[in-house]
C-alpha positions in Angstrom: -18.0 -20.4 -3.7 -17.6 -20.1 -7.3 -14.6 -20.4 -9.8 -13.4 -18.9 -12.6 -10.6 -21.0 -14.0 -7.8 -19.8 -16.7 -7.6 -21.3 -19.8 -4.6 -23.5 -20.1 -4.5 -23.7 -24.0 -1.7 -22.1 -25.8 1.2 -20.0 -24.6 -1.2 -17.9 -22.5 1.9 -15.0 -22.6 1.0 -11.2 -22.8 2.2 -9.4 -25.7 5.3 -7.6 -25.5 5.5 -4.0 -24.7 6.6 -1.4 -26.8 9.4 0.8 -25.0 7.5 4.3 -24.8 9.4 7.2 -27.0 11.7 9.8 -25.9 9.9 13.1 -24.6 11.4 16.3 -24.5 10.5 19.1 -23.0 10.6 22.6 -25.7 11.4 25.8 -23.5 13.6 28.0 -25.9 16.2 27.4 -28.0 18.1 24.8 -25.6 14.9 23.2 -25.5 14.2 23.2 -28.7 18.1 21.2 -29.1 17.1 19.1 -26.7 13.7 18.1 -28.5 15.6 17.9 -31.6 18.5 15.3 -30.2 15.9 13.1 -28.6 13.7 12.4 -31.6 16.8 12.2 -33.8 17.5 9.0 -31.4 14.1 7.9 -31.2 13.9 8.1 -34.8 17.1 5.8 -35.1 15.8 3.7 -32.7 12.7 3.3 -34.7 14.5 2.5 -38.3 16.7 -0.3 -36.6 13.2 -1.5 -35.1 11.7 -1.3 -38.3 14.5 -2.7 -40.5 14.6 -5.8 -37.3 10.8 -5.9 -37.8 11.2 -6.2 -41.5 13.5 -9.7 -41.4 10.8 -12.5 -41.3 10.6 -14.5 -38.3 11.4 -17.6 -40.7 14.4 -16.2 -41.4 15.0 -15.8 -38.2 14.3 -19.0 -36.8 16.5 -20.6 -39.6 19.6 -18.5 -38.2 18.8 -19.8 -35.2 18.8 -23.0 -35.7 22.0 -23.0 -38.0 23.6 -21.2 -34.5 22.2 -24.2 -32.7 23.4 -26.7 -35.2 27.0 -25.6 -35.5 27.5 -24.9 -31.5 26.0 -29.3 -30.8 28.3 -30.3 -34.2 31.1 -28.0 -33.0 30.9 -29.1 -28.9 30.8 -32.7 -30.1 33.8 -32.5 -32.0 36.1 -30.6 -29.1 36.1 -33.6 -27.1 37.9 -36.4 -28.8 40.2 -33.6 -30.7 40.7 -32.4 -27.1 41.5 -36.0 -26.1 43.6 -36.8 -29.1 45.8 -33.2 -28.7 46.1 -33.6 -25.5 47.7 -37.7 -25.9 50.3 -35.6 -28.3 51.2 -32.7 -26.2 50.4 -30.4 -22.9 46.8 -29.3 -22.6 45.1 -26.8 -19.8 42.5 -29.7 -18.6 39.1 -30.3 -20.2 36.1 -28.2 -18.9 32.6 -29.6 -19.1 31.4 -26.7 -17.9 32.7 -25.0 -21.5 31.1 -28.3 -23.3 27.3 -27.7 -21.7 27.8 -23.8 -22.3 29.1 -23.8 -25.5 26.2 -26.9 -26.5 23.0 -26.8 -24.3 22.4 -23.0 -23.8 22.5 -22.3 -27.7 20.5 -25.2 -28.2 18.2 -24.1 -25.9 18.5 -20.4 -27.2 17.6 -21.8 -30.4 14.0 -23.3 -29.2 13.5 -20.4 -27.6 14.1 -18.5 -30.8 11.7 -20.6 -32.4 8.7 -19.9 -30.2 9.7 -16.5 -29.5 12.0 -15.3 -32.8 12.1 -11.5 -31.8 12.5 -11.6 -28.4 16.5 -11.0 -27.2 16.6 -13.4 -24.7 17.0 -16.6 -27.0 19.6 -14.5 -29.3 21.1 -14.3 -26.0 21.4 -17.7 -25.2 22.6 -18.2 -28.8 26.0 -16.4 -28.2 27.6 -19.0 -26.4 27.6 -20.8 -30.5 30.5 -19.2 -30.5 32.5 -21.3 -27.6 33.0 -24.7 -29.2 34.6 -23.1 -32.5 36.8 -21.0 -30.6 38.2 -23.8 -28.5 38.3 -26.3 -31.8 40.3 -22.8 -33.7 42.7 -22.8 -30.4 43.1 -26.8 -30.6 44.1 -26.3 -34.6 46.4 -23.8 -33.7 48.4 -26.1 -31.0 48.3 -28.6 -33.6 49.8 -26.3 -35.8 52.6 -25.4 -33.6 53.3 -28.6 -31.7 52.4 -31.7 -33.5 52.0 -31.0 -37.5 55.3 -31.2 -39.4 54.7 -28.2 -41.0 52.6 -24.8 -39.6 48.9 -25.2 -40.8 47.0 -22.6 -43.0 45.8 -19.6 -41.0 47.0 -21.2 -38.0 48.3 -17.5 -37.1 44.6 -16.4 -37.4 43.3 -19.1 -35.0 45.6 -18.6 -32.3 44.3 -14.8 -32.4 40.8 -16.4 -31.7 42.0 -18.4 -29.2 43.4 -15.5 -26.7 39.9 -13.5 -26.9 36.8 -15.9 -27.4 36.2 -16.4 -24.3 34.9 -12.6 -24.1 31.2 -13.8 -24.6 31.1 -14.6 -20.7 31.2 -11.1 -19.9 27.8 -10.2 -20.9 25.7 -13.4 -21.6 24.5 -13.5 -17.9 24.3 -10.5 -16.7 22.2 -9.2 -20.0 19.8 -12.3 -19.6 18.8 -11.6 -16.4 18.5 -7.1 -16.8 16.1 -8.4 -19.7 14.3 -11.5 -18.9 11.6 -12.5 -19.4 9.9 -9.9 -22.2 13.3 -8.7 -24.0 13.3 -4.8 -22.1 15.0 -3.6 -19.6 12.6 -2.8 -16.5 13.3 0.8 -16.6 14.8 3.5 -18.4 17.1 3.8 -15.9 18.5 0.6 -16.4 20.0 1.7 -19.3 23.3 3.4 -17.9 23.8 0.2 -16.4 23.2 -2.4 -19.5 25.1 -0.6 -21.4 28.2 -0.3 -18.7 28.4 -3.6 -19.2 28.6 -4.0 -22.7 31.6 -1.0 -23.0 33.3 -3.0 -20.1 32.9 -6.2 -21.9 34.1 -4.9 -25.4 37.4 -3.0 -23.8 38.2 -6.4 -21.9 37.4 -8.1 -25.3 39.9 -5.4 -27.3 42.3 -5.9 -24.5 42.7 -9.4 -24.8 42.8 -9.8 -28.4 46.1 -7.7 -28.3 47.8 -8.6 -25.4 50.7 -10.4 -25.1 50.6 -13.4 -23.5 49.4 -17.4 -24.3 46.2 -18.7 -25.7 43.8 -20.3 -23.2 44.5 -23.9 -23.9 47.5 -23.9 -23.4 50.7 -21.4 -22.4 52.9 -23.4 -25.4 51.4 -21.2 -28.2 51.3 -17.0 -27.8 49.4 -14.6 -29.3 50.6 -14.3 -33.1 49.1 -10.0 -33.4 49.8 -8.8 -29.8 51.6 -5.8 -29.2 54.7 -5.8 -28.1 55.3 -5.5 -24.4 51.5 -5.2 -23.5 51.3 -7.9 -21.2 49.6 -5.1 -19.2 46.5 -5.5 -21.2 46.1 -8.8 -19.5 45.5 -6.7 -16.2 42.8 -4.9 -18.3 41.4 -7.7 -19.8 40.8 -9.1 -16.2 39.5 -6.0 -14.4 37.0 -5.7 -17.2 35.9 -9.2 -17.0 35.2 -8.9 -13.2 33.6 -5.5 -13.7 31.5 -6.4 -16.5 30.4 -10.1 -14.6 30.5 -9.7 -11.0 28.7 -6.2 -10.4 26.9 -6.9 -14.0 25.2 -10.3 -12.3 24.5 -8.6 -9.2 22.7 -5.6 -11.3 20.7 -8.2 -13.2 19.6 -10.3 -9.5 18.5 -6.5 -8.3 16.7 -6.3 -11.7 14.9 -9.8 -10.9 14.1 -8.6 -7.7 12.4 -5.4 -9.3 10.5 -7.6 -11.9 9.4 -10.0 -9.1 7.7 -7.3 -7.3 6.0 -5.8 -9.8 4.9 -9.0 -11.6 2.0 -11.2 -11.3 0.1 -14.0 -13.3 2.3 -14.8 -16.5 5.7 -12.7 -15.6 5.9 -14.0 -12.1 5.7 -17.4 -12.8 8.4 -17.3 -15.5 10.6 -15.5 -12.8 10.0 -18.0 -10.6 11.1 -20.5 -13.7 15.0 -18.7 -14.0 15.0 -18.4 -9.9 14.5 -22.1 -10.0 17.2 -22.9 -12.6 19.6 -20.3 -10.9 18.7 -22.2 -7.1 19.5 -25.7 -9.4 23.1 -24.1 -10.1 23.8 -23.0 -6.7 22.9 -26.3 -5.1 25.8 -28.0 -7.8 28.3 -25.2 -6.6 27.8 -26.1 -3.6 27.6 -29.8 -3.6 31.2 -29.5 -5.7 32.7 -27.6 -3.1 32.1 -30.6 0.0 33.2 -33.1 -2.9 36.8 -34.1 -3.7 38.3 -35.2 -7.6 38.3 -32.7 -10.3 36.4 -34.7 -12.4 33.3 -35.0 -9.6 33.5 -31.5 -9.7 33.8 -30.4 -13.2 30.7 -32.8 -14.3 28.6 -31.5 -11.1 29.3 -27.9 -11.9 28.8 -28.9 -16.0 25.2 -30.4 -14.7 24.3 -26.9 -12.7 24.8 -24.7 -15.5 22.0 -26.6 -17.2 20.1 -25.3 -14.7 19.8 -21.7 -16.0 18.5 -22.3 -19.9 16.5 -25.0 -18.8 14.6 -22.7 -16.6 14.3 -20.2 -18.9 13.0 -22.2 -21.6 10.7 -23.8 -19.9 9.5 -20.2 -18.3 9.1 -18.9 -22.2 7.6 -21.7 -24.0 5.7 -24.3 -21.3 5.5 -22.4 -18.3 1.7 -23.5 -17.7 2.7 -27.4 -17.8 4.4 -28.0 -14.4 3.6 -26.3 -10.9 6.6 -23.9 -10.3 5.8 -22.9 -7.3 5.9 -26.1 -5.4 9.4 -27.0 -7.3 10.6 -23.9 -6.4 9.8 -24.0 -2.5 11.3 -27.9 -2.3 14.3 -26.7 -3.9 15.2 -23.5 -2.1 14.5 -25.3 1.1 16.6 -28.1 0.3 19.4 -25.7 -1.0 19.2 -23.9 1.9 20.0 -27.1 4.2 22.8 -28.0 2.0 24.2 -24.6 2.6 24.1 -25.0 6.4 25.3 -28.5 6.4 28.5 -27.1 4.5 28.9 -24.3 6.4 28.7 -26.7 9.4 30.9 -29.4 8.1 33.5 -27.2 7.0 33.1 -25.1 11.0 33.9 -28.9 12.5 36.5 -29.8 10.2 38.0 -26.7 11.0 37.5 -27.2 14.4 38.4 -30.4 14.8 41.0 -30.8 12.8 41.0 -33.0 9.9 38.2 -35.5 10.4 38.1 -38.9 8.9 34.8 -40.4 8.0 35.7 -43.5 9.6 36.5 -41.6 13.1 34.9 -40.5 15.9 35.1 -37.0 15.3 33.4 -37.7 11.4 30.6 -39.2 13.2 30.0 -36.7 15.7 30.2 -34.2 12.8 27.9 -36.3 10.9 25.4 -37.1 13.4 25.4 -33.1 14.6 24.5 -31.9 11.0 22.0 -34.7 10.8 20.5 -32.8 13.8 20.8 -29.6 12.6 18.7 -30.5 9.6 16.0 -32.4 11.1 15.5 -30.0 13.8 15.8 -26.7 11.3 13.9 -28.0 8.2 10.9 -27.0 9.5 12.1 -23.6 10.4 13.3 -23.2 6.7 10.5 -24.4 5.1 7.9 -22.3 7.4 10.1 -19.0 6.2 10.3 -20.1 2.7 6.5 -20.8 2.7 5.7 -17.7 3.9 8.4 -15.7 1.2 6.7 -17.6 -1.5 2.5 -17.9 -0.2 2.9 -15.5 2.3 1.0 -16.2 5.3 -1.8 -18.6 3.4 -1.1 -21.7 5.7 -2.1 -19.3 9.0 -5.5 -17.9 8.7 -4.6 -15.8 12.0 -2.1 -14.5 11.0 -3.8 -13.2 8.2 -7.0 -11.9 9.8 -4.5 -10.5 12.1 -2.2 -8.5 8.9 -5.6 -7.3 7.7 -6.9 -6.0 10.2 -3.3 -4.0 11.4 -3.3 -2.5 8.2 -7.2 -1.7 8.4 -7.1 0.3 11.4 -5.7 3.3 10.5 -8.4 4.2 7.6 -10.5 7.6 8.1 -13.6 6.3 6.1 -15.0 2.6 5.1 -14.0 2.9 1.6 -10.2 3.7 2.2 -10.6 0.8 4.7 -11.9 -1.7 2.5 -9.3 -0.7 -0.2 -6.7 -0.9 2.6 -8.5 -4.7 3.4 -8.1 -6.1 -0.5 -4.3 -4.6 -0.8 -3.6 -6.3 3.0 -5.2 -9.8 1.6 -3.3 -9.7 -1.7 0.4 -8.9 -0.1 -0.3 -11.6 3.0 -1.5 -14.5 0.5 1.3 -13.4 -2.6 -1.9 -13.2 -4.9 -2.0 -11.9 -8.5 -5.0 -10.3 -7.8 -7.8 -9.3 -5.4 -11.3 -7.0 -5.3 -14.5 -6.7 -3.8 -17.1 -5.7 -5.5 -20.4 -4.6 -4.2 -24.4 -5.1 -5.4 -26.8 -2.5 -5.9 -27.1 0.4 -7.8 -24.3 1.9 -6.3 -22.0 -0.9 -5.5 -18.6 -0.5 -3.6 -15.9 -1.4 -5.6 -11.8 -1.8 -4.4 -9.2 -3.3 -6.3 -6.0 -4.6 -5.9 -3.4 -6.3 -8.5 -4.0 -6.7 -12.1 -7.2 -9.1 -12.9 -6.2 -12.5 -14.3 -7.2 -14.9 -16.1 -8.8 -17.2 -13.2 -10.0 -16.1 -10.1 -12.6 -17.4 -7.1 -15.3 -15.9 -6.0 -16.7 -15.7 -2.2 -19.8 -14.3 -1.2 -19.6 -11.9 1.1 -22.6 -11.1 4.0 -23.3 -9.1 6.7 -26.5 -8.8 8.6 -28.4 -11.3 7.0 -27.6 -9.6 3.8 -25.5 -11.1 0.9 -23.4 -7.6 0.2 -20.8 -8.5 -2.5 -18.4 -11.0 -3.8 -14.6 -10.9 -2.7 -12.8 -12.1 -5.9 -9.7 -13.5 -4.7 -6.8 -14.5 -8.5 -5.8 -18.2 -8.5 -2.3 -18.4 -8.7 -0.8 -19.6 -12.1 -0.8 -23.5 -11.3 -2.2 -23.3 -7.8 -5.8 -24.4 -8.8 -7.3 -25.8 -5.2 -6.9 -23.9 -1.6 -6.3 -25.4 1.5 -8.7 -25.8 4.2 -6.8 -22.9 6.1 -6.1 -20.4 3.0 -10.2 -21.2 2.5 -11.0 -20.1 6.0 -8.5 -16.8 6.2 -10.4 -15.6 2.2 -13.9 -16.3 4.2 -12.8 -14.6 7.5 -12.0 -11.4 5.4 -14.6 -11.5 3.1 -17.1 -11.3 6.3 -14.8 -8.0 7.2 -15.3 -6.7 3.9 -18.9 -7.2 3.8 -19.4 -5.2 7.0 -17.1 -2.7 5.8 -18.8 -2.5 2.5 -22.0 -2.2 4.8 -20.9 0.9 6.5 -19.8 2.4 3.2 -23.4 2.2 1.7 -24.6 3.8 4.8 -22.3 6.4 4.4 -22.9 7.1 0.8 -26.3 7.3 1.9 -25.8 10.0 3.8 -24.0 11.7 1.9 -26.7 11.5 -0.6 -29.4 12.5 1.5 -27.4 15.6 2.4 -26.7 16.7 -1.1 -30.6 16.3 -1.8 -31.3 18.3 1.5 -28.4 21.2 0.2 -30.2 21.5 -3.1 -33.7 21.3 -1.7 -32.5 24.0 1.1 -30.8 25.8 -2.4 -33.7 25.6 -4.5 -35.7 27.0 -1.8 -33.2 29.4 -0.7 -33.3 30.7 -4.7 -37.2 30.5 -4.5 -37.5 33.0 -0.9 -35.2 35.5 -2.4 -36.9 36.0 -5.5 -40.1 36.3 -3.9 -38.8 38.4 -1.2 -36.9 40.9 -3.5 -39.2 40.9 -6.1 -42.6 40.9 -3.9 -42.3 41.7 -0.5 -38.8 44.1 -1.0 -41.1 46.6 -3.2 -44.2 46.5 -1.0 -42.7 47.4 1.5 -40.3 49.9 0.0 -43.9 51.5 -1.6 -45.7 51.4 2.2 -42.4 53.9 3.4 -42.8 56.1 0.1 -46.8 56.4 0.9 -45.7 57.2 4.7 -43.8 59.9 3.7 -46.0 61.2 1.6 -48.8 61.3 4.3 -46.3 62.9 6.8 -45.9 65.6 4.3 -49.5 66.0 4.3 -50.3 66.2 8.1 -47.1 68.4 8.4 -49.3 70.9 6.1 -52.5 70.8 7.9 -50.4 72.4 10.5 -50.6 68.6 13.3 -46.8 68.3 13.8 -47.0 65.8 15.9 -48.8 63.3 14.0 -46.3 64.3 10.8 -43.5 63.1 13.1 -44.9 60.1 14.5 -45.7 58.9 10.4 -42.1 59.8 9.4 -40.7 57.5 12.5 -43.1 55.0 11.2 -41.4 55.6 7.6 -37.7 55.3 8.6 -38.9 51.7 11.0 -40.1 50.7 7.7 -37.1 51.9 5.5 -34.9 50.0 8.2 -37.2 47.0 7.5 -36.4 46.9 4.0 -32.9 47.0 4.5 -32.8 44.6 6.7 -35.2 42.5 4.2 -32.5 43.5 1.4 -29.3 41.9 3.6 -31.5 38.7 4.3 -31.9 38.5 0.7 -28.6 38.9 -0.1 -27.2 36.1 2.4 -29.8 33.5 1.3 -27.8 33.7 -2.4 -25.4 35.4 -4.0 -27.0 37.9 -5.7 -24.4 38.3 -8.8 -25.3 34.9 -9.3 -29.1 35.9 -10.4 -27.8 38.6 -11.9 -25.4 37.7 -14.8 -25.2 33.5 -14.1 -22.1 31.6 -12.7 -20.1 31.9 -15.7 -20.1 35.9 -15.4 -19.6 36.1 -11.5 -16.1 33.7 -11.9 -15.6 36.4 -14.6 -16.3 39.5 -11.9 -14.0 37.8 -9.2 -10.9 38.0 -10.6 -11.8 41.5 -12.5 -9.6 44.8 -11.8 -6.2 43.0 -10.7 -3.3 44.0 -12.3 -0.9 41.7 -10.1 -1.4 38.8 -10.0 -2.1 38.8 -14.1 -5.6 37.2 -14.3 -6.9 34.8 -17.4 -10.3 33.0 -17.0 -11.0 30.4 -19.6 -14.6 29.0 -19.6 -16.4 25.9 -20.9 -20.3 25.5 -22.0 -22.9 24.2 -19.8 -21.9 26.6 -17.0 -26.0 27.7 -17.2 -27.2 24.7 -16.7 -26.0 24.0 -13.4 -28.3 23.3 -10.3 -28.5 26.1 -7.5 -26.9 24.0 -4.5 -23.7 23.7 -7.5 -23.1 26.8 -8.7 -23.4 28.6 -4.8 -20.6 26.3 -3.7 -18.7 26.8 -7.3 -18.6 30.2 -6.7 -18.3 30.2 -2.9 -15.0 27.9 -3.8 -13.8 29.9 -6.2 -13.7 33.1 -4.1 -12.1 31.9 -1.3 -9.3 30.2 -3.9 -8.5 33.5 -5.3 -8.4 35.6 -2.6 -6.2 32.3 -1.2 -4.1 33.3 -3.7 -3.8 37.0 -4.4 -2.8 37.1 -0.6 -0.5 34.7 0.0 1.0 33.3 -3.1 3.1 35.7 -4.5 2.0 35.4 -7.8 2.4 36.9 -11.1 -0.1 34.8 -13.0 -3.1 33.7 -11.7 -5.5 31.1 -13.8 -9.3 30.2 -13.4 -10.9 27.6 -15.3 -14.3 25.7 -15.1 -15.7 23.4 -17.8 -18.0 20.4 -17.4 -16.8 17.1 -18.1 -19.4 14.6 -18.6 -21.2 15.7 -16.0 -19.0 16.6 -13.9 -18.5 20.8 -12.9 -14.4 21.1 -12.6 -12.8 24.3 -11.6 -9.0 25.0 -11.3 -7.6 28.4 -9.6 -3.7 27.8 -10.1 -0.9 30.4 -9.7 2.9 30.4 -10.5 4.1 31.8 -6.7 5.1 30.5 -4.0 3.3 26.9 -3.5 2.0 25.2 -0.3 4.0 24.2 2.0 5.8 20.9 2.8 3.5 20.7 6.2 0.2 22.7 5.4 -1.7 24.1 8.2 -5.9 23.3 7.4 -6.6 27.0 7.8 -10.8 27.8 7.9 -10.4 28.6 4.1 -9.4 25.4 3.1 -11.9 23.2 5.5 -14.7 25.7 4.5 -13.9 24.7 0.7 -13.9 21.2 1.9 -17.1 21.4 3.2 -18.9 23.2 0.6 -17.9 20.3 -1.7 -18.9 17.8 0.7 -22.4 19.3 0.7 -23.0 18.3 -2.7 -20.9 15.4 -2.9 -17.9 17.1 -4.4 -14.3 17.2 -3.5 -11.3 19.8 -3.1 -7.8 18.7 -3.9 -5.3 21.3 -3.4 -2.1 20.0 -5.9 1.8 21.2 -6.8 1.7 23.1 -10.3 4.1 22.3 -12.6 6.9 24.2 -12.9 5.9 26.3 -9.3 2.9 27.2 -7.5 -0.8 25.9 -6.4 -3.3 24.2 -8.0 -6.9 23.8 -6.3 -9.4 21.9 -8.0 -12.8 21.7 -7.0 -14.9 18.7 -8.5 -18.4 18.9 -8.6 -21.6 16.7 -9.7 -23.1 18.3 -12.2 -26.2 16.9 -10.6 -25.9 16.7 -7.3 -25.9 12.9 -5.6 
C-alpha cells in the first residue's frame, strides 16, 4: 500500500471564489429590461468590489487592529467604572457574557483580519468593538444624571447610545454562520434570506433608538430623543430582535448543514472547527442551567461564548495543527451525556420532589444517572462515530453498504462507479477512485481529489488490475486495522468489477471492428455487384431478346417464346440483384455522400420548417459510421414529423475531435414524463451500440426533443 501524504506547510486554504455574474435571459423588449437591470446591478456590484479591492490589505489590517485595540482597552475599562457606578447608585447587574463579547470576539476578529484582511467573516467578528463603548457611553450618562453635581457634556447624546447599541446582536451570529468559512453565501438563494435579516435588524435598531423607555443599564435614566408616547416601539424593537436572531441562527445552522455536505478536505474541516466551538457553548448553557449563583452562571456562560471565535480562528488560520476530528467526536459525545444527565436530573427532581444531595432520594438520582451514562456512552459514541467516520470501525458493514448499493447496476462500469461513491459516503472520505491499467483503463471517481491520498492495489485473478485511491482525511494520517481491511475488501470488488468491464469493452470493440469489417464489405459487394454483375446480366436479357426477335422471324415460334421466357427470368434476376444491392447500403449514400443524404431527408417539408446546418469532415467518415448516421437520423425525423407536433424541426452533424455528433431537435410537443422504448428508439440504440456510439434522447430548451447520436469517428 502506498501513500501520498499532503503537505502541511502553510495555510493550505483554497482560494476564494468569485460569486458568478448575473445572467439574463434577452427575449424582446421585457427581456431586453430585464438584461439591462441585471447588469446595471452586476455592474454596481463590481465598482464596490473594485473600489473594496482597491483599499490595501495593510490598510486593512491596521483598521482592524485599531477595532481590536479599542474594543480590549474599552472592555477593560467597563468593569471597575461598572464597579465604581454601581457603589454610587442602582445598576442592572454586570454581564461577563457582554465583557468576552464585546473583548475576545473582536480580538479574535482582528487576527483573523490579519491572515485573511478581505474575507467578511473577521469584519464580522469585529462588530462586537462596538459593545464596550456603548456600555462605558451608557455608564457616563448615569453618571451624568445620578452622581455628577452638574449634567456632563453630551451626556444627552450617550444616553441615546445607550438605548440602541445593543442592536449588533441581531446579525453578528446569524451572518457568521450564512457565510462561514470563505465570506459567500452558499447559494444565490440565500440571499432573500441574509438580507431579511439585516432589514429586520436595522428596523429593530431604528425602533429602539426612538422609543421611549430607559437605557439598558439601568431604568433611572430614559431616552433623551424618543418620541413621545412610542413605548410601542419597544414591542417592535423586540419582535425584530427575535426575528432577526432566532429564525436568522436557525437559517445559518441549515446553511452549515448545506456547506457540511457539500464540503471536503479544507472547507470540512473548518466546519468541523465552528461545530466544535458552537458544541463548546452548548455544553456551558447547559452546565449553567444544573448550577445555582448568578455569578457561577454568568462566568460559565462568559467562558462558552469563547467557544465560537476560538473555533473559527483556529478553522481560518491553523486548522492543519490539531486533529478536529477526534476533539470534535469527544466533545459531542460528552455533550450529549451532559444533556441526558440534565434531562434526567431535572425528570427526578421533578419527580421526587425537591431532592437534597445529602438524601436518599439525591443518591438514588445520582447513582441512576451514573448508570445511565455508563451504560449509554457506548451507544452515543458508536452513533457519533458513525455521523462523523461513517461506518470505518465495521468493515461488514461496509462491504455490506457497498455491495446494497452495487446491486442494482445494469453494466460493470455504472457498478464500479456506484462501488467508489458507496465507499466514499460509508467511510465520510474527501475523496475516492479507481483507476485501471492498460491502454484502456477503467476509470470512476468520486469526491474532489485532495491533497493526500492512499493507494491499494487492486487484483483479481492473478492479475494486479488497478489501484483504488482512497483521500486521507485532513489530520487522520494512519487507518485502523479494520478501516484497512473494509478499503482492501472493496478494492478486491473493484478489481473484479473492473475485470468484467475490460471484457465488456472488449466486446464491444470486437463488435464495432466486425460492423465495419461486415460495412466495408457490404460497400465492397454492392459496388461490384451493381457495377459488374448488375450490367452483365442486364446485357445477357438485352441479347435474349434480341435472339427471340430473330427466331420469331425465321418463322420457329416456339423457340422465340421459350428465349423471351428465358429473358423476363433474367430481367426478374436483375431486379432481384438491384434490391439485394440496395439493402446491403444505402444507395444515396454512394451517390452524393452522408452530408447530402441528411440534406435529402428532411427535403420537401413545409411543416415542420426544416434547417440542416453541417460541419466538415462529414466525407471522411468510415462506412459502418455513416450507415448508422444516416440510419439514426431517418428514423429521428420521421420520429418527429409524426408525433411531435412541430413547427421547427433542426438537423445538425459536425465532428468534434473525432467524434461524429448529430442532433434532430424540434420545438413540439416533448417526450413524455414515462416514455415507452418503442422499436424506433431501441433500433437507434442499437445501431449506435454497433459502433460503439450512444443515443441520448434530451428535453429542448424552451419545448420539445432533442436526440443526439454520438459516434466514433473511427470506430472502437
Amino acid at each position: 500500500m502506498s501513500a501520498q501524504l499532503p503537505d502541511t506547510g502553510g495555510l493550505g486554504e483554497a482560494e476564494e471564489p468569485t460569486p458568478p455574474g448575473d445572467r439574463a435571459a434577452l427575449g424582446g423588449a421585457e427581456g431586453t429590461g430585464a438584461a439591462e437591470s441585471a447588469l446595471t446591478r452586476a455592474s454596481r456590484r463590481g465598482r464596490l468590489r473594485a473600489v473594496a479591492l482597491r483599499i490595501p490589505e495593510s490598510r486593512l489590517i491596521a483598521l482592524a487592529t485599531v477595532l481590536g485595540v479599542i474594543a480590549v482597552v474599552s472592555s477593560a475599562a467597563y468593569v471597575p467604572l461598572y464597579c465604581w457606578t454601581a457603589d454610587r447608585t442602582e445598576l442592572r447587574p454586570l454581564s461577563a457574557g457582554d465583557v468576552v463579547l464585546g473583548s475576545a470576539w473582536p480580538l479574535i476578529g482582528a487576527f483573523v483580519v490579519r491572515g485573511r484582511p478581505r474575507n467578511p467573516v473577521g469584519w464580522l467578528l469585529l462588530i462586537p468593538a462596538s459593545l464596550a463603548p456603548y456600555l462605558n457611553l451608557s455608564l457616563y450618562a448615569v453618571i451624568s444624571q445620578e452622581i455628577a453635581d452638574e449634567p456632563l457634556p453630551f451626556a444627552d447624546f450617550a444616553a441615546w447610545i445607550g438605548t440602541w447599541g445593543f442592536a449588533q446582536y441581531f446579525v453578528v451570529v446569524p451572518l457568521l454562520l450564512l457565510v462561514f468559512p470563505d465570506g459567500h453565501l452558499p447559494g444565490r438563494r440565500w440571499r432573500i434570506p441574509a438580507y431579511a435579516i439585516v432589514v429586520t435588524a436595522t428596523v429593530a435598531g431604528l425602533a429602539a433608538m426612538f422609543r421611549d423607555g430607559p437605557i439598558d443599564v439601568t431604568d433611572s435614566v430614559r431616552n433623551p430623543y424618543a418620541i413621545p408616547g412610542s413605548s410601542w416601539l419597544g414591542y417592535v424593537t423586540l419582535a425584530g430582535a427575535g426575528a432577526a436572531l432566532f429564525p436568522g441562527t436557525a437559517l445559518g445552522v441549515a446553511a452549515l448543514v448545506v456547506r457540511t455536505r457539500r464540503a471536503v478536505g479544507v472547507q470540512r474541516t473548518q466546519l468541523q472547527w465552528l461545530v466544535l466551538g458552537g458544541m463548546v457553548l452548548v455544553i456551558t448553557w447547559t452546565l449553567s442551567l444544573a448550577i445555582t449563583g448568578r455569578l457561577s452562571i454568568d462566568v460559565l456562560f462568559g467562558l462558552g461564548l469563547l467557544g465560537p471565535p476560538a473555533g473559527i480562528a483556529v478553522a481560518m488560520l491553523r486548522h492543519r495543527m490539531f486533529d478536529v476530528v477526534v476533539v470534535l467526536n469527544r466533545t459531542i459525545v460528552y455533550a450529549v451525556l451532559t444533556l441526558v444527565m440534565v434531562g434526567v436530573y431535572a425528570a427526578l427532581v421533578v419527580g421526587v420532589g425537591r431532592t437534597v444531595p445529602t438524601s436518599t432520594a439525591g443518591f438514588v438520582a445520582v447513582a441512576v444517572i451514573a448508570l445511565l451514562a455508563a451504560v449509554g456512552r457506548g451507544a452515543v459514541q458508536k452513533a457519533v462515530d458513525r455521523w462523523l467516520f461513517g461506518h470505518r470501525h465495521d468493515p461488514y458493514a461496509v462491504v455490506a453498504r457497498v455491495g446494497r448499493h452495487v446491486a442494482p447496476a445494469s453494466e460493470p462500469v455504472e457498478a464500479l462507479q456506484r462501488l467508489v461513491d458507496a465507499l466514499r459516503r460509508a467511510l465520510r472520505l474527501p475523496y475516492a477512485a479507481f483507476r485501471g491499467d492498460g491502454e484502456s483503463p477503467v476509470v470512476a471517481v468520486s469526491g474532489s481529489p485532495v491533497a493526500g491520498w492512499r493507494a491499494v492495489p487492486a487484483h483479481a485473478l492473478g492479475q494486479h488490475i488497478g489501484e483504488l485511491h482512497v483521500g486521507i482525511r485532513p489530520g487522520d494520517e494512519r487507518w485502523t486495522p479494520e478501516e484497512q481491511a473494509a478499503v482492501e475488501e472493496v478494492a478486491a470488488r473493484a478489481a473484479t468489477l473492473a475485470y468484467a468491464a475490460g471484457l465488456v469493452a472488449d466486446v464491444a470493440r470486437s463488435r464495432a471492428r466486425i460492423v465495419v469489417a461486415r460495412e466495408e464489405e457490404r460497400r465492397r459487394l454492392r459496388a461490384d455487384l451493381h457495377d459488374g454483375v448488375g450490367p452483365a446480366l442486364a446485357g445477357t436479357a438485352h441479347q435474349l431478346d434480341a435472339l427471340a426477335r430473330r427466331i420469331e422471324a425465321s418463322d420457329r415460334p416456339e423457340l422465340a417464346d421459350r428465349a423471351r421466357s428465358i429473358r423476363d427470368r433474367l430481367r426478374q434476376t436483375v431486379t432481384d440483384l438491384r434490391s439485394v444491392v440496395h439493402g446491403l447500403r444505402p444507395p444515396i449514400l454512394d451517390q452524393i455522400g452522408l452530408a447530402g443524404a441528411l440534406r435529402d431527408l428532411v427535403a420537401g417539408y413545409e411543416t415542420p420548417h426544416c434547417t440542416v446546418e453541417l460541419g466538415p469532415g462529414l466525407d471522411q467518415l468510415p462506412a459502418a459510421v455513416e450507415v448508422a448516421a444516416y440510419a439514426i437520423a431517418a428514423e429521428a425525423v420521421t420520429n418527429a414529423v409524426r408525433h411531435s407536433g412541430a413547427g421547427e424541426l433542426w438537423l445538425d452533424a459536425t465532428v468534434r475531435a473525432g467524434t461524429l455528433v448529430i442532433d434532430v431537435s424540434d420545438n413540439g410537443c416533448g417526450m413524455p414524463v414515462y416514455p415507452h422504448a418503442g422499436i424506433g428508439l431501441r433500433s437507434m440504440g442499437e445501431r449506435a451500440g454497433e459502433v460503439g456510439g450512444r443515443v441520448d434522447v434530451l428535453p429542448r430548451p424552451g419545448g420539445g426533443t432533442v436526440v443526439r447520436a454520438t459516434l466514433p469517428g473511427r470506430p472502437q
